[in-house]
PDB file with SEQRES, HELIX, SHEET and CRYST1 records, atoms N, CA, C and O in Angstrom:
SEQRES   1 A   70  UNK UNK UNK UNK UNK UNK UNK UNK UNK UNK UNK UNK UNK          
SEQRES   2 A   70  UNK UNK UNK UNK UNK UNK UNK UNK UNK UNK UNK UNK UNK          
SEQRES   3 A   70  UNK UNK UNK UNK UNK UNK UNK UNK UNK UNK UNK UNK UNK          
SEQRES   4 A   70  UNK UNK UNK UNK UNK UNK UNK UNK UNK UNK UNK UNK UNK          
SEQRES   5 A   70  UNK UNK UNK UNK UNK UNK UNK UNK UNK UNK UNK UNK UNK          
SEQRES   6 A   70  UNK UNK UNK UNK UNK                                          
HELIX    1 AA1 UNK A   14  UNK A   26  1                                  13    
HELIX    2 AA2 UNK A   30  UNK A   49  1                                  20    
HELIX    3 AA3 UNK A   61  UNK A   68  1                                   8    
CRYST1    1.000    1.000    1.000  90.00  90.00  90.00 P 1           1          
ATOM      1  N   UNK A   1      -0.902  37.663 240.943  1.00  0.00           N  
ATOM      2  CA  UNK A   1       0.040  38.316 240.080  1.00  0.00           C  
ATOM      3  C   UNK A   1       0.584  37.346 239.038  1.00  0.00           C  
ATOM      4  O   UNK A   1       0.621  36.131 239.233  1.00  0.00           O  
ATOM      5  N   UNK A   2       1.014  37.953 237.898  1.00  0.00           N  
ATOM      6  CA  UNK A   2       1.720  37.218 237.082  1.00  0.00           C  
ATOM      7  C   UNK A   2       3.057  36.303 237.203  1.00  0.00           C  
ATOM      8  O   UNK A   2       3.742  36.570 238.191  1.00  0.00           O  
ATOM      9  N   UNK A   3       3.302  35.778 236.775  1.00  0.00           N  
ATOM     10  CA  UNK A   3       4.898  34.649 236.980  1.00  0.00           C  
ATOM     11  C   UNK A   3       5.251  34.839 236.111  1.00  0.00           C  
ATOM     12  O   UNK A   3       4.521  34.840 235.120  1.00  0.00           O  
ATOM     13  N   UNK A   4       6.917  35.167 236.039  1.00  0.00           N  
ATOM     14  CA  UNK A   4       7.912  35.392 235.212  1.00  0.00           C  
ATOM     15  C   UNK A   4       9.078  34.311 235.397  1.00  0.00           C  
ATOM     16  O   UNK A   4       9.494  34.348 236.555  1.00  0.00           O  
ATOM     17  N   UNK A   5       9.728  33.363 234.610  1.00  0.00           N  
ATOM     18  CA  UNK A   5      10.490  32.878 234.649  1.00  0.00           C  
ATOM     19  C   UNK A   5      11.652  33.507 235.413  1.00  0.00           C  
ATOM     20  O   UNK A   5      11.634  34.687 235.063  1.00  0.00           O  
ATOM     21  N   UNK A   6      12.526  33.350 236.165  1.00  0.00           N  
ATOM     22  CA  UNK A   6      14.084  34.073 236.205  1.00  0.00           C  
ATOM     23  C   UNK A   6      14.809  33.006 236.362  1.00  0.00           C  
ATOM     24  O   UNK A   6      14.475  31.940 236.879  1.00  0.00           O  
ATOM     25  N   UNK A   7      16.317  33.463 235.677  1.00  0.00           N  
ATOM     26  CA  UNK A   7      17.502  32.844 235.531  1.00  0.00           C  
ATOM     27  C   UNK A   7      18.308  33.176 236.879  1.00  0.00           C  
ATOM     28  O   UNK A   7      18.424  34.367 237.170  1.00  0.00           O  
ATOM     29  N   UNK A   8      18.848  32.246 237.685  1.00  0.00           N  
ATOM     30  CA  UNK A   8      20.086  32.945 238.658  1.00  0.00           C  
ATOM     31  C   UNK A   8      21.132  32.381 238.626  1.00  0.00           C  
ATOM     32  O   UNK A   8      21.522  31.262 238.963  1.00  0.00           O  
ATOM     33  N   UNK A   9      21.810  33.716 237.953  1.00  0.00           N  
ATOM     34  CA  UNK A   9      23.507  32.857 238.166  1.00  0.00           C  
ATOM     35  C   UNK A   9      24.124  33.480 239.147  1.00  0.00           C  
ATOM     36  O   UNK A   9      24.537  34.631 239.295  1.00  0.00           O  
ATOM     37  N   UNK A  10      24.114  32.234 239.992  1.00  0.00           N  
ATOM     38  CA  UNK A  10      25.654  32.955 241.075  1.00  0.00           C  
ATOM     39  C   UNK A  10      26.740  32.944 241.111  1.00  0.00           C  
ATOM     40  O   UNK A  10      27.539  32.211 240.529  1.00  0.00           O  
ATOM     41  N   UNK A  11      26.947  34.053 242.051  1.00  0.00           N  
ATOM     42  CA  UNK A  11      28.435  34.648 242.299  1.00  0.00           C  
ATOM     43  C   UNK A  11      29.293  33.116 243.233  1.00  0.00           C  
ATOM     44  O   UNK A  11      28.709  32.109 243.633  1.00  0.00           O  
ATOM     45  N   UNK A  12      30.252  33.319 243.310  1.00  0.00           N  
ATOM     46  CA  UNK A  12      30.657  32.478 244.636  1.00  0.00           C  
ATOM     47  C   UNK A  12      30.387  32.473 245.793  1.00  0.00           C  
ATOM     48  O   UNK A  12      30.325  31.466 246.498  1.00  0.00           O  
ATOM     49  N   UNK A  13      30.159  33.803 246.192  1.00  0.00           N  
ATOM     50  CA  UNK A  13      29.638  34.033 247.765  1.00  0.00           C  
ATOM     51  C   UNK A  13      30.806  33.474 248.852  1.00  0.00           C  
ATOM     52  O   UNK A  13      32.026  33.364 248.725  1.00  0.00           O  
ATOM     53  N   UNK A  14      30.175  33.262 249.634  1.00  0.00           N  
ATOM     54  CA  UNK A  14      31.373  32.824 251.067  1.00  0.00           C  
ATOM     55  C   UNK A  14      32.277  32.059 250.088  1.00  0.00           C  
ATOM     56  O   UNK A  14      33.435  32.465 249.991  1.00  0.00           O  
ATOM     57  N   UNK A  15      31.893  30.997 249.344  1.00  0.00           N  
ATOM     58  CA  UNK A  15      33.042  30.082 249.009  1.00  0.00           C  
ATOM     59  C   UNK A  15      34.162  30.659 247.918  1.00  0.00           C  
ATOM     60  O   UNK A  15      35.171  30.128 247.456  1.00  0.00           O  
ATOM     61  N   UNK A  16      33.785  31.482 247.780  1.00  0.00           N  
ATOM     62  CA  UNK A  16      35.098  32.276 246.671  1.00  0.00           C  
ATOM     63  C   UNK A  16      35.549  32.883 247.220  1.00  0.00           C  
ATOM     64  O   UNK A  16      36.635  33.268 246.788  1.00  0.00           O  
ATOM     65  N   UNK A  17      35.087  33.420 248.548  1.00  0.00           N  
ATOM     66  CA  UNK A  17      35.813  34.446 249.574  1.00  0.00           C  
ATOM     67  C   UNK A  17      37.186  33.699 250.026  1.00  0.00           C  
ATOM     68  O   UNK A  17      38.389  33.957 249.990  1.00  0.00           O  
ATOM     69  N   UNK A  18      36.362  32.645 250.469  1.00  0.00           N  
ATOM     70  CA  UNK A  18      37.327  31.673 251.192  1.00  0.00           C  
ATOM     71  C   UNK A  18      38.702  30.953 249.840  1.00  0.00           C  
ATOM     72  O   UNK A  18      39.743  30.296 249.868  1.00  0.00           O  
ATOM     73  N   UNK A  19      37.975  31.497 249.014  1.00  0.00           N  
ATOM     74  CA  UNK A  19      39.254  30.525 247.645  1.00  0.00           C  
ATOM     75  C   UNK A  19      40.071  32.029 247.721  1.00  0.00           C  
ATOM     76  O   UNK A  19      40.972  31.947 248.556  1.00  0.00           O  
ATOM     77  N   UNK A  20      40.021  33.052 247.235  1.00  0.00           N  
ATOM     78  CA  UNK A  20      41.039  34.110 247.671  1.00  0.00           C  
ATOM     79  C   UNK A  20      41.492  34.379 248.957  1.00  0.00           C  
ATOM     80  O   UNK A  20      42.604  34.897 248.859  1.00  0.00           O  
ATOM     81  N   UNK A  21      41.016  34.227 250.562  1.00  0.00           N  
ATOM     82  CA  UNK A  21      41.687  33.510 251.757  1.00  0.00           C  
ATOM     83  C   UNK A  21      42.790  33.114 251.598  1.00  0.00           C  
ATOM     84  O   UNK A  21      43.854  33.689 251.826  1.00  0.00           O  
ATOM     85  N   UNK A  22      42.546  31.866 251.103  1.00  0.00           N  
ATOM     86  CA  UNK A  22      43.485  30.587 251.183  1.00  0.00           C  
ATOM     87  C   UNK A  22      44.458  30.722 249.734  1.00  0.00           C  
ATOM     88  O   UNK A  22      45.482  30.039 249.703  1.00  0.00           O  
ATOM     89  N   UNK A  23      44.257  31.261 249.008  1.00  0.00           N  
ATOM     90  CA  UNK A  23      45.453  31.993 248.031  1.00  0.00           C  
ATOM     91  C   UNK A  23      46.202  32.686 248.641  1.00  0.00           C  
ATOM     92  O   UNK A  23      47.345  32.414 248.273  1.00  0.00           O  
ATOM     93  N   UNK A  24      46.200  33.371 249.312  1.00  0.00           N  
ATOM     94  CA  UNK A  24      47.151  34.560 249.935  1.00  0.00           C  
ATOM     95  C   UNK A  24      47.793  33.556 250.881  1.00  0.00           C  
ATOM     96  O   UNK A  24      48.995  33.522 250.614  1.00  0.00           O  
ATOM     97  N   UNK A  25      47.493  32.717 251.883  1.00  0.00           N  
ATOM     98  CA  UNK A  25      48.049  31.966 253.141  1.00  0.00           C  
ATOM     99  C   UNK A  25      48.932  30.728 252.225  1.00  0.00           C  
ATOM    100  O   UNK A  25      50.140  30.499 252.295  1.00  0.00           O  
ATOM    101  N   UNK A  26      48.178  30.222 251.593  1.00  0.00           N  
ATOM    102  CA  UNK A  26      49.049  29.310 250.245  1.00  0.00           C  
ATOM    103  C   UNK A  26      49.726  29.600 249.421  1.00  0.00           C  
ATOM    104  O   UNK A  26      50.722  28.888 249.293  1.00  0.00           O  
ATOM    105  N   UNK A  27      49.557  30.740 248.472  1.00  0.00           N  
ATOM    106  CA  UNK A  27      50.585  31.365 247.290  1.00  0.00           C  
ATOM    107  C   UNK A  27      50.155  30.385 246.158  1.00  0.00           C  
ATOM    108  O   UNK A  27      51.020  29.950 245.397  1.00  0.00           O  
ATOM    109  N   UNK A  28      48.885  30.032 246.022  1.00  0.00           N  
ATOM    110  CA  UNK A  28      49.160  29.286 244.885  1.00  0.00           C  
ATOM    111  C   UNK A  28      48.311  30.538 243.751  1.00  0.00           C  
ATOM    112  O   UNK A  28      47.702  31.586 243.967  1.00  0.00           O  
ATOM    113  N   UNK A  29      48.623  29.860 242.667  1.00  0.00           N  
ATOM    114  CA  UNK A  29      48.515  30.366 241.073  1.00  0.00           C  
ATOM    115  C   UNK A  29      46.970  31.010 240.917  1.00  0.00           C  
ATOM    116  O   UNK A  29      45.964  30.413 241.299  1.00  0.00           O  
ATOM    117  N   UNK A  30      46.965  32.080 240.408  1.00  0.00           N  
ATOM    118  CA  UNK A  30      45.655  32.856 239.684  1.00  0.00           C  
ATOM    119  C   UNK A  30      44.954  31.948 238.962  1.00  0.00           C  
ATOM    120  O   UNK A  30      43.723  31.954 238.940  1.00  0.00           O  
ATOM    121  N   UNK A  31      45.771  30.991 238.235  1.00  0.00           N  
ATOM    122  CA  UNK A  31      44.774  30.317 237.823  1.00  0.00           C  
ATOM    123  C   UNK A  31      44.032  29.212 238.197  1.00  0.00           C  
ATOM    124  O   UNK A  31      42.985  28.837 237.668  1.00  0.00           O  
ATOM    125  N   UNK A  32      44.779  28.558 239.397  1.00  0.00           N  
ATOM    126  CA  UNK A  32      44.452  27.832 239.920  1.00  0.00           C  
ATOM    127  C   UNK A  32      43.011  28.767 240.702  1.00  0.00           C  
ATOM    128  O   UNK A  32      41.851  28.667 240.304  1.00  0.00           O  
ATOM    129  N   UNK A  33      43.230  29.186 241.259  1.00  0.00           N  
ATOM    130  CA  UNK A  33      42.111  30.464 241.789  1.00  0.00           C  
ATOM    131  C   UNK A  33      40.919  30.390 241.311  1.00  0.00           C  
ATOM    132  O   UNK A  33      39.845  30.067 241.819  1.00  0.00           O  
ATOM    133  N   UNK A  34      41.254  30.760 240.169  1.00  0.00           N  
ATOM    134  CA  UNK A  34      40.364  31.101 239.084  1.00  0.00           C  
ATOM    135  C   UNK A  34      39.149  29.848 239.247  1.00  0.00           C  
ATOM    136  O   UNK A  34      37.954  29.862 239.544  1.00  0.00           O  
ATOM    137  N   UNK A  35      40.122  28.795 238.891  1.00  0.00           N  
ATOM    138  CA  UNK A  35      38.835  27.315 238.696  1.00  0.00           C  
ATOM    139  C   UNK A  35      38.566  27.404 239.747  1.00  0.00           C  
ATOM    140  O   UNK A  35      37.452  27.917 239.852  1.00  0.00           O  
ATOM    141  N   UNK A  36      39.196  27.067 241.063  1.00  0.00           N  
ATOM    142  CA  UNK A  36      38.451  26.905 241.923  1.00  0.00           C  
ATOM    143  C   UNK A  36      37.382  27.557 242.397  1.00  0.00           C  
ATOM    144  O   UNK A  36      36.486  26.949 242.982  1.00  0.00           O  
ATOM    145  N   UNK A  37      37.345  29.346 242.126  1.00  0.00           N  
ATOM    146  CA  UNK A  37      36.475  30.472 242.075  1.00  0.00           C  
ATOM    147  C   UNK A  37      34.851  29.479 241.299  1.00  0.00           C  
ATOM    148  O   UNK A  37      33.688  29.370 241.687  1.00  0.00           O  
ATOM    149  N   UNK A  38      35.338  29.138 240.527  1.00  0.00           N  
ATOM    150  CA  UNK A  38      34.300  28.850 238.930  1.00  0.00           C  
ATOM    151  C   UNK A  38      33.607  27.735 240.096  1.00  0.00           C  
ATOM    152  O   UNK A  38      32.396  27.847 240.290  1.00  0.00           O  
ATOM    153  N   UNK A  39      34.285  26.790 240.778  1.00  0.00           N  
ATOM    154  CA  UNK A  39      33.591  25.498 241.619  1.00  0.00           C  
ATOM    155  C   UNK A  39      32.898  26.088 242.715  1.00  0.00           C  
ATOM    156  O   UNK A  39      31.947  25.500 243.229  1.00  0.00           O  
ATOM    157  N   UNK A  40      33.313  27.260 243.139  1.00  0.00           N  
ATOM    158  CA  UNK A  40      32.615  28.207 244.314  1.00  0.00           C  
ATOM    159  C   UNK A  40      31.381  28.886 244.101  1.00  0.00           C  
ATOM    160  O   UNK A  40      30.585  29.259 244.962  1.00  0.00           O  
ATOM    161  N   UNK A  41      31.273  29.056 242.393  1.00  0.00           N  
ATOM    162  CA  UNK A  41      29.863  28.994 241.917  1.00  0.00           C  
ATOM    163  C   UNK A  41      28.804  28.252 241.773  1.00  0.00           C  
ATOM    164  O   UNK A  41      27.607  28.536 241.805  1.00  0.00           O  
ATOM    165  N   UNK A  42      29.546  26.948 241.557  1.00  0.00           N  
ATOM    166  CA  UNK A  42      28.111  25.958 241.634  1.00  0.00           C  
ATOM    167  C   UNK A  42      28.015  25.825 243.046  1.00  0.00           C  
ATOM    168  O   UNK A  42      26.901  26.033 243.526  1.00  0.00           O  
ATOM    169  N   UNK A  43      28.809  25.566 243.701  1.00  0.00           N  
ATOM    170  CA  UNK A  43      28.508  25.245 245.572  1.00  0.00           C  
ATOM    171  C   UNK A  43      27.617  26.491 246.075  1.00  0.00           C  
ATOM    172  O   UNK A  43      26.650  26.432 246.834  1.00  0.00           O  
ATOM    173  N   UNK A  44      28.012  27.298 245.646  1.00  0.00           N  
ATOM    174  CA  UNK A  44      26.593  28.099 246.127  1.00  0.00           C  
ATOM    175  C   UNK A  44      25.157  28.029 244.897  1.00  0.00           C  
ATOM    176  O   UNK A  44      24.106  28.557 245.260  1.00  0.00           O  
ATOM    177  N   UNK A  45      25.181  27.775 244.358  1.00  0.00           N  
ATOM    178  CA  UNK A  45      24.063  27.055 243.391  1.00  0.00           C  
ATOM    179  C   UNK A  45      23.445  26.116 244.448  1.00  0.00           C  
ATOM    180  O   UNK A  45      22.316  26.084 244.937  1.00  0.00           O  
ATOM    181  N   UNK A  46      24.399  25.461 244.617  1.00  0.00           N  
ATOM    182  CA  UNK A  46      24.184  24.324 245.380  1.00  0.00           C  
ATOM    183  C   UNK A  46      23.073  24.843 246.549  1.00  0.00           C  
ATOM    184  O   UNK A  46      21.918  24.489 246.786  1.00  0.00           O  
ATOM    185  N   UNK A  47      24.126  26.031 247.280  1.00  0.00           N  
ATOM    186  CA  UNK A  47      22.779  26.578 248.198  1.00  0.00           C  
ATOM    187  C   UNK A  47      21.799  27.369 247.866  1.00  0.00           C  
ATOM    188  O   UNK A  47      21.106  27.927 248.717  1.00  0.00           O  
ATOM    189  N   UNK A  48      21.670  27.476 246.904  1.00  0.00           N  
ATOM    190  CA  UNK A  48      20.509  28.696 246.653  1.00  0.00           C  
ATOM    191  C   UNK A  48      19.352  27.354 246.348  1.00  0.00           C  
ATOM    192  O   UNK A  48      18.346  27.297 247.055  1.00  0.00           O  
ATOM    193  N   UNK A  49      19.531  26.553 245.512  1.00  0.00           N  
ATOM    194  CA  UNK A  49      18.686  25.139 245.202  1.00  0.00           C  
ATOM    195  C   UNK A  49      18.533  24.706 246.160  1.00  0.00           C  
ATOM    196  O   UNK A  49      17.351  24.362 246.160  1.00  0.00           O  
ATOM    197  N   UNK A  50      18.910  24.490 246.961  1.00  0.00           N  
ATOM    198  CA  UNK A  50      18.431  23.794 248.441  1.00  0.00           C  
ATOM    199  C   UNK A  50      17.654  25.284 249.292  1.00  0.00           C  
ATOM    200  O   UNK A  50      17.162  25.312 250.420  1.00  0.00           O  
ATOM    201  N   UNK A  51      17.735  26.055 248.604  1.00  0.00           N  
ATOM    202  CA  UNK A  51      16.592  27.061 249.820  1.00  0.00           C  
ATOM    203  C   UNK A  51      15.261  27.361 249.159  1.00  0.00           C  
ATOM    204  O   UNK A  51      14.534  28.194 249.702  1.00  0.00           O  
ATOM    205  N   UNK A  52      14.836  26.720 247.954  1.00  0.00           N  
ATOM    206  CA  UNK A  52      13.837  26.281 247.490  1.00  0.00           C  
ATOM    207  C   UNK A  52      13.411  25.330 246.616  1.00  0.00           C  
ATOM    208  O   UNK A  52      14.284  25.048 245.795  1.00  0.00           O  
ATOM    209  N   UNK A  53      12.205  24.622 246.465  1.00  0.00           N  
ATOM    210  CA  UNK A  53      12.123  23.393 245.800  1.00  0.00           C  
ATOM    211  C   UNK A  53      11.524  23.686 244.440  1.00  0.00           C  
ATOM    212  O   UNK A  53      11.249  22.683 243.782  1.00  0.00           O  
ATOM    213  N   UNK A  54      11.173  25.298 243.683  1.00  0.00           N  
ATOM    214  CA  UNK A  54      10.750  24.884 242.580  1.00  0.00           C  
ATOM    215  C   UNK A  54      11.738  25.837 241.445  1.00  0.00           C  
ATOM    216  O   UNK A  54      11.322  26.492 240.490  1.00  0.00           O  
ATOM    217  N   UNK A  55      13.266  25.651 241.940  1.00  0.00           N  
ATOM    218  CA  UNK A  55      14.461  25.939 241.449  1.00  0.00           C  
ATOM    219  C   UNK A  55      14.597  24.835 241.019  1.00  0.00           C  
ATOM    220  O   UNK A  55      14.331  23.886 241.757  1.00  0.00           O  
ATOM    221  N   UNK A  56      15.081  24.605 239.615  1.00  0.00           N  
ATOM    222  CA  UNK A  56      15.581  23.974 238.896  1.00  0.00           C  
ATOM    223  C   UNK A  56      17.232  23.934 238.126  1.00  0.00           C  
ATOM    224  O   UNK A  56      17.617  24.701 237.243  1.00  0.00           O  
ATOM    225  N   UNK A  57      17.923  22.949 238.682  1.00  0.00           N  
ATOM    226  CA  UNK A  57      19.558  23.518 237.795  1.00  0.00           C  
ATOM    227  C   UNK A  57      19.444  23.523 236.603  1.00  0.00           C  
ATOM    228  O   UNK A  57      18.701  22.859 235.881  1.00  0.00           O  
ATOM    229  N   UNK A  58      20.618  24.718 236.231  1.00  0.00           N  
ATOM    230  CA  UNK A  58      21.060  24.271 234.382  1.00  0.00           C  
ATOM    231  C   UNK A  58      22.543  24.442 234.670  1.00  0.00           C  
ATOM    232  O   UNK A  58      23.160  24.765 235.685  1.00  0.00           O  
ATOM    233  N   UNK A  59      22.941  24.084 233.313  1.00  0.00           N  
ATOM    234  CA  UNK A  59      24.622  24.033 233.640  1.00  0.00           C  
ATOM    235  C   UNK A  59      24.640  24.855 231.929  1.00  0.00           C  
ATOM    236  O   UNK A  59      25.698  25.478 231.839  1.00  0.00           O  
ATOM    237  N   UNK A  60      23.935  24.975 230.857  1.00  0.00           N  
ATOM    238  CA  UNK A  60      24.099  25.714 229.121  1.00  0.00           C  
ATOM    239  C   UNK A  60      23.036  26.076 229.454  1.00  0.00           C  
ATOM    240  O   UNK A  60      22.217  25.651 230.269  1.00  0.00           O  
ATOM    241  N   UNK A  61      23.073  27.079 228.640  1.00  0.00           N  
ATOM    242  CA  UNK A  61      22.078  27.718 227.634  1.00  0.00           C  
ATOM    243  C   UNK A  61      20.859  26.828 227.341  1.00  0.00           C  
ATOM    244  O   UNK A  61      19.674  27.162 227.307  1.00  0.00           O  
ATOM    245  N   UNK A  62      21.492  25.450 227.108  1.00  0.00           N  
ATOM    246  CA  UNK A  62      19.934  24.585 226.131  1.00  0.00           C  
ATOM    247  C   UNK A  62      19.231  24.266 227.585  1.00  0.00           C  
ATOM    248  O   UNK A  62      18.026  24.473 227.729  1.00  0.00           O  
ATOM    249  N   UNK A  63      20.021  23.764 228.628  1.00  0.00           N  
ATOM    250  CA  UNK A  63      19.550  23.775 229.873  1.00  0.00           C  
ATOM    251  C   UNK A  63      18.639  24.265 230.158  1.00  0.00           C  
ATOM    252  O   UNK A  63      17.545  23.701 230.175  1.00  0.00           O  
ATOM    253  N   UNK A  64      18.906  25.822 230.553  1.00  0.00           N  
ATOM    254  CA  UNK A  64      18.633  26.844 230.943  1.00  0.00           C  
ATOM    255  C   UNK A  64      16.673  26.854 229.921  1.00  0.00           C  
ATOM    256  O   UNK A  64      15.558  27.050 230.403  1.00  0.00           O  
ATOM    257  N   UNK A  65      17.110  26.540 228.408  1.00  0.00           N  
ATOM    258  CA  UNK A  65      15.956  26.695 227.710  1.00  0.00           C  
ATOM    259  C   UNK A  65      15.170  25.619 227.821  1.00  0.00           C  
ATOM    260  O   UNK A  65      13.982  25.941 227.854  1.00  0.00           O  
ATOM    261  N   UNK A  66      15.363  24.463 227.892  1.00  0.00           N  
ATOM    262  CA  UNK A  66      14.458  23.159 228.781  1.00  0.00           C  
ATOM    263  C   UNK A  66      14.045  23.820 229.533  1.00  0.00           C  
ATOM    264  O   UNK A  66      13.083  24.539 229.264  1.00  0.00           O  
ATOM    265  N   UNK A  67      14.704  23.810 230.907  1.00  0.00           N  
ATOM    266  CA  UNK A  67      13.839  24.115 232.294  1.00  0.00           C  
ATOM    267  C   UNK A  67      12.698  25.834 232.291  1.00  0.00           C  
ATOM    268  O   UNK A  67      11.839  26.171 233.106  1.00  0.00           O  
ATOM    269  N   UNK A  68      13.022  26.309 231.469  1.00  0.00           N  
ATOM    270  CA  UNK A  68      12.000  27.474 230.949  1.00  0.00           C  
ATOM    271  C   UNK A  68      11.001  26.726 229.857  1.00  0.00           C  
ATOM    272  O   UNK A  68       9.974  27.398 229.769  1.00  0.00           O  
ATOM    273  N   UNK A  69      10.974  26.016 229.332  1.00  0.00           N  
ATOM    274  CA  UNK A  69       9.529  25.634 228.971  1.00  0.00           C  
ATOM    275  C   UNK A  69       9.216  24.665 229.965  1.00  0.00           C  
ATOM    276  O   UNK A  69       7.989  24.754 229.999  1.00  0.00           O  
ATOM    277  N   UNK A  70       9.519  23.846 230.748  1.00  0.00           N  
ATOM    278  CA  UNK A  70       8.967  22.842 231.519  1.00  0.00           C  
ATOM    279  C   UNK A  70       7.389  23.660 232.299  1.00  0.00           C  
ATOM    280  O   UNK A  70       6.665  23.009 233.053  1.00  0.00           O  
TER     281      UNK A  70                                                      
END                                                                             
């Protein structure tokens, strides 16, 4: 079959679960939330790249367009 490039951006998954958790038991700030939400995205990046080896990170756009011509 043919091969198609794909892009995956993830969600936070468990680890953003756990950052709204620990907002409610803490009381701290939405926005504080917020970033930490945004760091709960790469940590699961983190795991999706470690559950295969011919995943490549990007962090932009130009990234993203490197590792699609490689």
């Amino acid at each position: 079959g043919s091969r198609l490039p794909i892009v995956i951006v993830p969600g936070g998954g468990l680890f953003a679960d756990h950052v709204r958790e620990t907002q409610t038991r803490m009381d701290f700030s939405d926005t504080a939330a917020h970033a930490m939400a945004i760091l709960a995205m790469e940590q699961f990046g983190h795991v999706i790249l470690d559950r295969d080896e011919r995943l490549t990170p990007a962090r932009s756009l130009d990234e993203i367009g490197r590792a699609l011509e490689a």
